[in-house]
FIVOPA-505891 format. One line per field, with one value per residue (C-alpha): residue number from 0; x, y, z. Coordinates in steps of 0.05 Angstrom, whole numbers, plus 5000, padded with zeros to 4 digits. Layout:
<sites>
k c(NUM / ...);
X c(X / ...);
Y c(Y / ...);
Z c(Z / ...);
</sites>
This chain:
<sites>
k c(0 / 1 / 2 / 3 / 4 / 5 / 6 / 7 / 8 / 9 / 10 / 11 / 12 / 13 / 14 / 15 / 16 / 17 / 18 / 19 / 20 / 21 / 22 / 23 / 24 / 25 / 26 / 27 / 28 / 29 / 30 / 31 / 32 / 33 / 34 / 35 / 36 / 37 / 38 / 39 / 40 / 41 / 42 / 43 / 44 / 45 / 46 / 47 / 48 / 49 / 50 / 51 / 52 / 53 / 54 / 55 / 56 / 57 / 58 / 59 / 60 / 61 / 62 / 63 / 64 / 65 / 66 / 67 / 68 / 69 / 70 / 71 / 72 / 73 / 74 / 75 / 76 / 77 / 78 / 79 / 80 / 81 / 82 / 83 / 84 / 85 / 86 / 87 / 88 / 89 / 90 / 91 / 92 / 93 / 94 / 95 / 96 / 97 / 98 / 99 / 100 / 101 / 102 / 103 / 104 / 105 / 106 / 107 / 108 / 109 / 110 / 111 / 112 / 113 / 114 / 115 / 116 / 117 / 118 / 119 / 120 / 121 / 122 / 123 / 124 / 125 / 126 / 127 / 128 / 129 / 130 / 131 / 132 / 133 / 134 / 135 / 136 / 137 / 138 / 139 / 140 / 141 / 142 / 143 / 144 / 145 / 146 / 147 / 148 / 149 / 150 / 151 / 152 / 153 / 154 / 155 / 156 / 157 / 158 / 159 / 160 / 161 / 162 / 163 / 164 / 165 / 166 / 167 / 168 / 169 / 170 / 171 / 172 / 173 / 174 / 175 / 176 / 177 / 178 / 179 / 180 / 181 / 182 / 183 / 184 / 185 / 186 / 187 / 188 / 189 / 190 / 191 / 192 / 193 / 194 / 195 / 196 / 197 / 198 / 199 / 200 / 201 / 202 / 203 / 204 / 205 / 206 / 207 / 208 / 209 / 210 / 211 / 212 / 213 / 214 / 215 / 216 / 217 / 218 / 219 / 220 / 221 / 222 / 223 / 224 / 225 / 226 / 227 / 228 / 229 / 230 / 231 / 232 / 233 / 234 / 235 / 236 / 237 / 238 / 239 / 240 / 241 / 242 / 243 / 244 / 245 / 246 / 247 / 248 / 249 / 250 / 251 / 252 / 253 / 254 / 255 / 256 / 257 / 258 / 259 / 260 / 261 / 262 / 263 / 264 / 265 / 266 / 267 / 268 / 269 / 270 / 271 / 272 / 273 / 274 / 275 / 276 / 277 / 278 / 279 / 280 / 281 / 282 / 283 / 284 / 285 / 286 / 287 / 288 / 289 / 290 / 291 / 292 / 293 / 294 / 295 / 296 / 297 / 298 / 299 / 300 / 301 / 302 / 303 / 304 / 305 / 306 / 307 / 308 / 309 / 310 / 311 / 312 / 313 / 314 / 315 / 316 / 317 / 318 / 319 / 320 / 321 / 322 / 323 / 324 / 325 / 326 / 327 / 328 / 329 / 330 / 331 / 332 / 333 / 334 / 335 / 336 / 337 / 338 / 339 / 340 / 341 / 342 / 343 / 344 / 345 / 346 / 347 / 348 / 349 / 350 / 351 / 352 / 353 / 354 / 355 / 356 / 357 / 358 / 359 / 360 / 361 / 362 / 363 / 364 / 365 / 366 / 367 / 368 / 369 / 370 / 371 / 372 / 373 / 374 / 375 / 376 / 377 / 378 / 379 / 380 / 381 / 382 / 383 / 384 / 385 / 386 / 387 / 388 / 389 / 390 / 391 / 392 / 393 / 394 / 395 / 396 / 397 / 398 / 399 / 400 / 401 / 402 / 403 / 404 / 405 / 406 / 407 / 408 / 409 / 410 / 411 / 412 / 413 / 414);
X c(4798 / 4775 / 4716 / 4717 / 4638 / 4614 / 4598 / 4611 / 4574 / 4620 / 4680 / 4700 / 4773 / 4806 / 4872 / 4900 / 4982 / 4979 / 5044 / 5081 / 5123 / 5069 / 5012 / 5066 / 5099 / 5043 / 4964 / 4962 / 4996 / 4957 / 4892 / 4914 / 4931 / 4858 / 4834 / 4881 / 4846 / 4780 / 4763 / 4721 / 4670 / 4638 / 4655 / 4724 / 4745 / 4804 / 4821 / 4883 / 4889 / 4949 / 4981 / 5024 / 4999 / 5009 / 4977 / 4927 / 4991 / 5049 / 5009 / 4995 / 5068 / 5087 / 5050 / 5069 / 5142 / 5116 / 5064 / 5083 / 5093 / 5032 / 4975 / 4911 / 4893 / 4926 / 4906 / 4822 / 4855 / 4898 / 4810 / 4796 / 4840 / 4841 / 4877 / 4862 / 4897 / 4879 / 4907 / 4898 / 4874 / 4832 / 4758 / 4744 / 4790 / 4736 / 4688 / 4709 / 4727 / 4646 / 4622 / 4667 / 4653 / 4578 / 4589 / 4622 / 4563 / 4514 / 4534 / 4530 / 4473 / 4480 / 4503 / 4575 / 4626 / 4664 / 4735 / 4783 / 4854 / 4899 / 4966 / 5004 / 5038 / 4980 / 4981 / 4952 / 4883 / 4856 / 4856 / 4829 / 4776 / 4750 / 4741 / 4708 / 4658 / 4651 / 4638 / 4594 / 4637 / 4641 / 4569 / 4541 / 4472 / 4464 / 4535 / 4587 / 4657 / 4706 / 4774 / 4833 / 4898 / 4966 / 5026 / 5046 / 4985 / 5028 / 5091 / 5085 / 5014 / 4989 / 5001 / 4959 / 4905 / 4899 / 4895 / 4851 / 4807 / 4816 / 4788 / 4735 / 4702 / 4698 / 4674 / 4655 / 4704 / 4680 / 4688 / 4773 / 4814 / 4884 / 4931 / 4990 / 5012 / 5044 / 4969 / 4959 / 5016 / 5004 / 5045 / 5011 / 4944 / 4961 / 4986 / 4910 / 4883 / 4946 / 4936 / 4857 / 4880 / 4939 / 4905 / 4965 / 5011 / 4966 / 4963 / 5045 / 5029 / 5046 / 5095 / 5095 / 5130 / 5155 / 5223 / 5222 / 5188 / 5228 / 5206 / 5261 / 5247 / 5316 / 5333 / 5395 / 5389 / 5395 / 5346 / 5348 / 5314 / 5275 / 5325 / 5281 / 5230 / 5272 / 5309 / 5259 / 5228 / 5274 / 5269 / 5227 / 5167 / 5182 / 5169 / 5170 / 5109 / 5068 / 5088 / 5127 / 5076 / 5028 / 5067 / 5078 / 4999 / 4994 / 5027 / 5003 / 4933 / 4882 / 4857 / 4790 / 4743 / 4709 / 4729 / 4690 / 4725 / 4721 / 4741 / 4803 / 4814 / 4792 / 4837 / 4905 / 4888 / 4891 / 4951 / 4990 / 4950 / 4980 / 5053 / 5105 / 5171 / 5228 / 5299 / 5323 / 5383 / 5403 / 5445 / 5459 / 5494 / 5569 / 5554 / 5490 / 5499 / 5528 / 5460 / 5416 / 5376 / 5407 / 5431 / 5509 / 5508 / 5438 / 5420 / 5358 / 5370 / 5376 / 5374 / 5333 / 5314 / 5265 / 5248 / 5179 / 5141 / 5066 / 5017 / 4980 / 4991 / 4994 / 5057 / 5088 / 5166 / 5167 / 5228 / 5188 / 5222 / 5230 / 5295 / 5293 / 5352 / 5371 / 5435 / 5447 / 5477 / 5410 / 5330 / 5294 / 5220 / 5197 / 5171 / 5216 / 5181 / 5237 / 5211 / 5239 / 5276 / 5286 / 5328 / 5268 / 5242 / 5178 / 5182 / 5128 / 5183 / 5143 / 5208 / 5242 / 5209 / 5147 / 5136 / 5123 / 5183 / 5180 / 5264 / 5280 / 5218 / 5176 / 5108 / 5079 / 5097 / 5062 / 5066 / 5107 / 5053 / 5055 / 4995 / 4963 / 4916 / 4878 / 4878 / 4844 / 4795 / 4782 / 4760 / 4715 / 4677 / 4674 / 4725 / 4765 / 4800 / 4864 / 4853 / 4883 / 4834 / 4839 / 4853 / 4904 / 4953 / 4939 / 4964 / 5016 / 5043 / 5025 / 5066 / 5134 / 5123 / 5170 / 5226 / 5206 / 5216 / 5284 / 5312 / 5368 / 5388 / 5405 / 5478 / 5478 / 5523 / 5555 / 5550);
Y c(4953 / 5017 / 5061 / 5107 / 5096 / 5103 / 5180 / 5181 / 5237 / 5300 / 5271 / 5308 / 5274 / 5304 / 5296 / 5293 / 5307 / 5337 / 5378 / 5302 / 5266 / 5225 / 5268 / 5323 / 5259 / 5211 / 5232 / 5294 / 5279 / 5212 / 5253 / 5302 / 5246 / 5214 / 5289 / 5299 / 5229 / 5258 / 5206 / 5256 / 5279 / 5315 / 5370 / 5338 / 5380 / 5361 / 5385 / 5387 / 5383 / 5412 / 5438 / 5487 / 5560 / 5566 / 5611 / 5584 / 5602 / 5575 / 5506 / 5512 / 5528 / 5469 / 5413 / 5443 / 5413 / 5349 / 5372 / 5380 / 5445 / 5499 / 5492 / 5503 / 5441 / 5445 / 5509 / 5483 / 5430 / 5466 / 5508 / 5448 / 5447 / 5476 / 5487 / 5474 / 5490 / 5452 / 5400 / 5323 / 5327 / 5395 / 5392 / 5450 / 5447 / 5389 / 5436 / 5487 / 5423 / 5408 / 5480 / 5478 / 5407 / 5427 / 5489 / 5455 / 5406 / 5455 / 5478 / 5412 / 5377 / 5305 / 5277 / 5263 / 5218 / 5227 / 5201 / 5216 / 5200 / 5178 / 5201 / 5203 / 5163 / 5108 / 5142 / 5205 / 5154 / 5149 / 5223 / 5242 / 5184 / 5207 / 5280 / 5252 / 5220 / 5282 / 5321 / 5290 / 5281 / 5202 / 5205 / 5265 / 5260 / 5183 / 5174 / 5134 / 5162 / 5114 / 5121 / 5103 / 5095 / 5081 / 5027 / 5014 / 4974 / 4963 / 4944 / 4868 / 4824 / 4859 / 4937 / 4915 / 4879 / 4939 / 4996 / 4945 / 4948 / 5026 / 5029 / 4989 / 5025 / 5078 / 5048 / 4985 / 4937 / 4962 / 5027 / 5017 / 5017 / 4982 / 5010 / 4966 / 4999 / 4945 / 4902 / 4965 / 4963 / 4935 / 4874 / 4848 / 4857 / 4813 / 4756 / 4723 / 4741 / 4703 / 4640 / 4645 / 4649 / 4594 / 4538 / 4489 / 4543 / 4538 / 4459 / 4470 / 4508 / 4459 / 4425 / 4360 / 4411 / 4470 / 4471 / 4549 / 4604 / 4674 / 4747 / 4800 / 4869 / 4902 / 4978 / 5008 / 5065 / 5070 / 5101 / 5167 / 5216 / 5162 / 5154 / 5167 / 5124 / 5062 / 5052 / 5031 / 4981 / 4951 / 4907 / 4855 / 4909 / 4961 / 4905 / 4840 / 4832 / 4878 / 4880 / 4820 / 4767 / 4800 / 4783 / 4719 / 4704 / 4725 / 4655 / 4615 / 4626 / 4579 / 4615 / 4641 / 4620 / 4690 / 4760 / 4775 / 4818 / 4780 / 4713 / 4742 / 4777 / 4705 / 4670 / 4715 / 4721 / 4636 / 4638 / 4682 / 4641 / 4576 / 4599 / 4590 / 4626 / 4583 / 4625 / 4693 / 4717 / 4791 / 4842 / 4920 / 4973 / 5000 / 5065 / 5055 / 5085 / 5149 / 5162 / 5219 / 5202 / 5132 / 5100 / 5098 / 5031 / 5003 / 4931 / 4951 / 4895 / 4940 / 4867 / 4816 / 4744 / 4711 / 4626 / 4603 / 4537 / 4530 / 4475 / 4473 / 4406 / 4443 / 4474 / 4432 / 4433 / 4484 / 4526 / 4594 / 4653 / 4735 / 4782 / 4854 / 4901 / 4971 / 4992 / 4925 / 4934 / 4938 / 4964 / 4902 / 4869 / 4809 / 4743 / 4679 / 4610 / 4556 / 4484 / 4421 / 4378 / 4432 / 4501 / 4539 / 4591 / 4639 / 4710 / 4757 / 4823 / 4882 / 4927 / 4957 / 4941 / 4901 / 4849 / 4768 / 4726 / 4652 / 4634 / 4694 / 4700 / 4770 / 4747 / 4807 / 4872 / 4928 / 4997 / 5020 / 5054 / 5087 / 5051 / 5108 / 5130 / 5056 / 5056 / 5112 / 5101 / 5041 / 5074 / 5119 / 5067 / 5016 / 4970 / 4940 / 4881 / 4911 / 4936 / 4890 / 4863 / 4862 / 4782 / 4797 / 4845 / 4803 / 4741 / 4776 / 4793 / 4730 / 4691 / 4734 / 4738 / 4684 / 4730 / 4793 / 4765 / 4740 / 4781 / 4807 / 4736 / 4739 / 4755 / 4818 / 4814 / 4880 / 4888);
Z c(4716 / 4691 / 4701 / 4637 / 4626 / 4698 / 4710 / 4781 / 4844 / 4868 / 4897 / 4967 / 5001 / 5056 / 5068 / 5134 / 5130 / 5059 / 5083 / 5087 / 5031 / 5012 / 5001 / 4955 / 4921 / 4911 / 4924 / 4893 / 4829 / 4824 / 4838 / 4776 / 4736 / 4742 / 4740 / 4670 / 4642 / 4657 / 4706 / 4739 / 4702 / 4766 / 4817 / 4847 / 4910 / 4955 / 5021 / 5047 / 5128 / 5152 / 5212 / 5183 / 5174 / 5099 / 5058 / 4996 / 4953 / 4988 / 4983 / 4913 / 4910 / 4948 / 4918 / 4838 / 4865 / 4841 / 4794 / 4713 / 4677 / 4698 / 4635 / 4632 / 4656 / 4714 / 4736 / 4732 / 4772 / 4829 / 4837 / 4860 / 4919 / 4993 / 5044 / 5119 / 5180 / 5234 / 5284 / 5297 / 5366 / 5364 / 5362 / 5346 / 5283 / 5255 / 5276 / 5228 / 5184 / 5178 / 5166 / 5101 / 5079 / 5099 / 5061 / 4998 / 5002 / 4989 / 4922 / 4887 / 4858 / 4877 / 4940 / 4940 / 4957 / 5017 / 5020 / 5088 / 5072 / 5136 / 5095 / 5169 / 5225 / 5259 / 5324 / 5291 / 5268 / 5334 / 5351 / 5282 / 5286 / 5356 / 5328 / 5261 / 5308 / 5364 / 5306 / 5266 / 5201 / 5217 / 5186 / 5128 / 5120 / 5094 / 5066 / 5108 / 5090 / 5059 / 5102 / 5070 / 5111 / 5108 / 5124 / 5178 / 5204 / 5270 / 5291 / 5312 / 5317 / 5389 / 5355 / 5291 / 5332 / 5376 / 5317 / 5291 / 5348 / 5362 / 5282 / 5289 / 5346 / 5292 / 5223 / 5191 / 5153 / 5085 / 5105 / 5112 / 5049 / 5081 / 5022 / 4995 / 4944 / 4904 / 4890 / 4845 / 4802 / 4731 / 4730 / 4802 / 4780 / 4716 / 4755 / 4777 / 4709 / 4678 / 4719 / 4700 / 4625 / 4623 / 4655 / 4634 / 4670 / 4733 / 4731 / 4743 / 4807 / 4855 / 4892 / 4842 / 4796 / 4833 / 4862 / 4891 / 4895 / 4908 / 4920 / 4912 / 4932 / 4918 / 4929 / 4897 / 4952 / 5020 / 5065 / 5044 / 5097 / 5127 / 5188 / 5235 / 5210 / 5195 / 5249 / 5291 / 5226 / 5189 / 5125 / 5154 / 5183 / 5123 / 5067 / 5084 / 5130 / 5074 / 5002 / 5006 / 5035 / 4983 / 4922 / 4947 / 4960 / 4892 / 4866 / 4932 / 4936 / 4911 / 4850 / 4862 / 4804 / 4798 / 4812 / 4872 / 4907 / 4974 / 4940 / 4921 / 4995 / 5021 / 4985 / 5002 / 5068 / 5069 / 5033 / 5084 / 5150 / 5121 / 5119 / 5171 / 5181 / 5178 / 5186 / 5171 / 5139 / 5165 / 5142 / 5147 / 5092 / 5112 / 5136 / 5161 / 5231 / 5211 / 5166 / 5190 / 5259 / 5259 / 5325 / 5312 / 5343 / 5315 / 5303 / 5248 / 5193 / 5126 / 5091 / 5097 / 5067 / 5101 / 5085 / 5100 / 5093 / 5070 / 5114 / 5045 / 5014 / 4946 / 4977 / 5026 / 5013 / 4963 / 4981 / 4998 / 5010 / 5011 / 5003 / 5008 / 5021 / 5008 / 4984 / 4933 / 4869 / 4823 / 4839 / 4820 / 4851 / 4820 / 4842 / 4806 / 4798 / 4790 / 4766 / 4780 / 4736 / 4684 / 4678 / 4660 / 4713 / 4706 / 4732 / 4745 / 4740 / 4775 / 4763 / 4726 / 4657 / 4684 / 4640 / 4652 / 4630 / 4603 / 4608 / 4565 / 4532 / 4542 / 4550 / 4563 / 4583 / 4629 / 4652 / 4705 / 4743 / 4807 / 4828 / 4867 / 4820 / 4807 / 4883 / 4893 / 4833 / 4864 / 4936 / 4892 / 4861 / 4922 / 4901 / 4957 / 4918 / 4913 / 4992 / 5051 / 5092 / 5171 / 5179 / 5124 / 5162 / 5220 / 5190 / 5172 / 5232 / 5262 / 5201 / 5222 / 5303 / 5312 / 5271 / 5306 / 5376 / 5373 / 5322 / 5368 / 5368 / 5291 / 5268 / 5229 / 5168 / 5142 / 5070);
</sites>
């Protein structure tokens, strides 16, 4: 979807952690490259919260790491950008927080759009939440802030039902924007509108005809810097339980006969309810141990293919399942339909080279785009059909509790 013709109000987002990975690597270049496509035709103004005591030029230093060659372009961009220093838990830091956005507010001629982006860990969104609300800035004037936040919604079903909780005794459901990432890449988004426009292909869907259907989410690298991180997720929590059950709702869901966006949620978040884990393969990369912040000795499954069963009668003993490693011998996602009675298999290839395949037939083919951008068009312009939805992530969890509860029970293979 694209908004080209819609002029849209000032745009205001804060950015809490703008100093993090995400925020350098992701947000701000996807916010240039809407900026660069003149998807903002208004007054676009982003402020960075931070609790590092930079100067306005050591950030713009910082965040041109991952921003193109300086042009003109990009300079009228980088005016639109400041710098806060404040911390999570300090009051008075959103009170000086609202006399700038108050201040900002005042020099543009339409009301704008607020945006708060949660780009930081989920024990950081109550404390920022409760001084939103002590302050004021949970509310400006008549506009209702949209809050974006990020993975992980939790650690198992209790953690995501109680950050649930702890965010709705701050704003409404349509105010959260859940971000998956992977529902805004190109190739995703083409998969409902291909089943709408290949009706013969969608009469196939079902378990009359349909021998398999297999997400791989395969990472040629290890886990980088994220030691710290990862070792207390794993495979299953880091993709599994989000981008994997997504892609495979995709294919599963009853196809909603209009684009609403809550059709669409409604009919992923029945897809995920009705499946059931079955067994769990587990594995871990040589070497894993001796990686940066690891526990020499830790059980965290680096590898991990997960088989599931659907109660829907469309699906019932389809062979369902998701595999997602780090450290295998190619980077490949893509989601493989296999069909009975016939060598022929349908993939929905996400990366590299998104295309849908037919056998060896290119269908069509797609951008490999970072996805960040759409998403955050979307937020402007009150989209939340590419946003997860609370009884999503919650059926989720629920879907891999099982899994999660015994998985010290599981042999770990080295590979």
């Amino acid at each position: 979807m694209t908004y080209d013709s819609i002029l849209m109000p000032p745009v205001i987002i804060t950015v809490f952690g703008i100093n993090g990975d995400l925020s350098r690597k992701k947000l701000i270049p996807a916010l240039y490259h809407l900026f660069q496509n003149k998807h903002f035709d208004t007054k676009l103004t982003i402020i960075g919260f931070g609790r590092r005591d930079y100067s306005r030029n050591e950030f713009l230093n910082l965040l041109q790491e991952t921003l193109p060659a300086k042009s003109q372009k990009l300079n009228i961009f980088l005016e639109s950008l400041i710098y806060f220093k404040g911390d999570f838990s300090d009051t008075a830091s959103f009170e000086s927080l609202k006399k700038e956005i108050k201040l900002l507010t005042t020099t543009l001629s339409d009301s704008p759009i607020y945006i708060y982006y949660f780009a930081t860990a989920p024990e950081f969104f109550g404390p920022i939440s409760h001084n939103l609300q002590q302050t004021g800035l949970h509310r400006i004037g008549q506009s209702l802030p949209r809050i974006i936040v990020e993975k992980p919604f939790g650690h198992d079903l209790p953690s995501a039902i109680a950050l649930d909780e702890e965010l709705a005794g701050y704003y409404e459901e349509d105010q959260l924007y859940r971000i998956d990432h992977y529902l805004g890449k190109e190739a995703v988004k083409a998969i409902l509108p291909f089943r709408h426009n290949h009706p013969d292909f969608e009469k196939r869907l079902h378990n009359a005809q349909v021998e398999a259907i297999e997400v791989l989410m395969a990472e040629s690298l290890g886990i980088e810097s994220r030691g710290a991180y990862y070792d207390h997720t794993g495979a299953i929590r880091d993709v599994i339980q989000n981008h994997g059950l997504q892609l495979l709702a995709q294919v599963l869901c009853d196809l909603p006969q209009t684009d609403d966006e809550t059709a669409i949620r409604d009919a992923r978040a029945e897809a995920i309810q009705q499946l059931q884990v079955q067994d769990a393969e587990l594995g871990q990369y040589q070497g894993y141990g001796s990686e940066d912040k690891v526990s020499h000795d830790s059980r965290t499954e680096t590898y991990a293919k997960v088989s599931f069963t659907s109660q829907s009668k469309r699906w019932q003993g389809v062979n369902l399942t998701i595999e997602t490693g780090k450290r295998l011998q190619e980077k490949r996602t893509e989601i493989r339909i296999i069909f009975k009675n016939t060598p022929e298999s349908f993939v929905f290839r996400i990366q590299p080279e998104p295309q849908l395949l037919s056998g060896d037939k290119v269908l069509a083919q797609f951008n490999e785009n970072d996805a960040y951008d759409q998403l955050i068009l979307d937020c402007i312009n009150s989209n939340q059909t590419l946003f997860i939805r609370r009884d999503e992530v919650e059926a989720a969890w629920k879907c891999l509790e099982p899994i999660l509860n015994k998985l010290a029970t599981f042999p770990l293979n080295v590979y």
